[in-house]
C-alpha positions in Angstrom: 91.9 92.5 64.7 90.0 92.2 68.3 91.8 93.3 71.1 90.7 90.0 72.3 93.4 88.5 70.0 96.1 91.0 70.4 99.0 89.9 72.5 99.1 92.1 75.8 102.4 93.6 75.1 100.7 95.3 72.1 98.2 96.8 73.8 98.2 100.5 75.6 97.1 100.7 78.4 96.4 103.4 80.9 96.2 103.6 84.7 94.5 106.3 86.9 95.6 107.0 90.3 93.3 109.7 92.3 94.1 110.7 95.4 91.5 112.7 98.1 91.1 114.3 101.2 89.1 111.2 102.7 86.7 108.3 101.9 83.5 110.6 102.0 82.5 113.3 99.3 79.0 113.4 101.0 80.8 115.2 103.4 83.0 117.7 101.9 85.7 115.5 100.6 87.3 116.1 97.3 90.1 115.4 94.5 93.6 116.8 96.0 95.7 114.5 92.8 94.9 113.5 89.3 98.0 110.6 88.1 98.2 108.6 85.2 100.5 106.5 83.7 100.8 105.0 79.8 102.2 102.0 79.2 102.5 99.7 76.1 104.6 96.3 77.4 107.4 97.2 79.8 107.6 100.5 78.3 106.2 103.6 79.6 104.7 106.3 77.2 103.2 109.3 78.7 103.1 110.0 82.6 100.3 112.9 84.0 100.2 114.2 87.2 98.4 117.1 88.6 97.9 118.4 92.1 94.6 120.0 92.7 93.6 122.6 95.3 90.4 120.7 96.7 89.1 123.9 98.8 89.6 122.1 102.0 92.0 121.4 104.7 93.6 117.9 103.8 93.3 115.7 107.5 96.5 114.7 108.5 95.1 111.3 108.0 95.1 111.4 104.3 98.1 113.3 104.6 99.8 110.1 106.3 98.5 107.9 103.4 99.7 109.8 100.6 101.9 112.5 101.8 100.1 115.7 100.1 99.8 118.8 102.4 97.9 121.9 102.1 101.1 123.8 101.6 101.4 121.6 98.3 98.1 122.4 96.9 98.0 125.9 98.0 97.6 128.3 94.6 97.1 125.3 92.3 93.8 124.8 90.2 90.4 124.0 92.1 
């Protein structure tokens, strides 16, 4: 069968949230969070999330938008 015709509620999907240190990896700016989230209908699967050390101080204003700090990516994987 096509996914086409497969009723949504059948269907797995996955979303991806990333989070950075600003809008501009030309200039130095990198990955601080890796999320994702499974779902299949109203149910959830499978949930991933995984801070990342990006190498960088993280400006307090990303830090405003979604509340990660240096002291929460310090000693976790590059």
């Amino acid at each position: 069968m096509k996914l086409s015709q497969k009723d949504i509620d059948d269907v797995e999907l996955v979303f991806f949230d990333v989070e950075t240190t600003g809008l501009y990896p030309s200039s130095g700016d990198a990955v601080c969070e890796l999320g994702a989230v499974k779902i299949q209908g109203e149910t959830e699967i499978a949930v991933f999330s995984e801070l990342i050390n990006p190498k960088r101080k993280i400006p307090p204003e990303a830090s405003a938008v979604h509340h990660i700090y240096d002291s929460d990516v310090s000693g976790k994987p590059y």
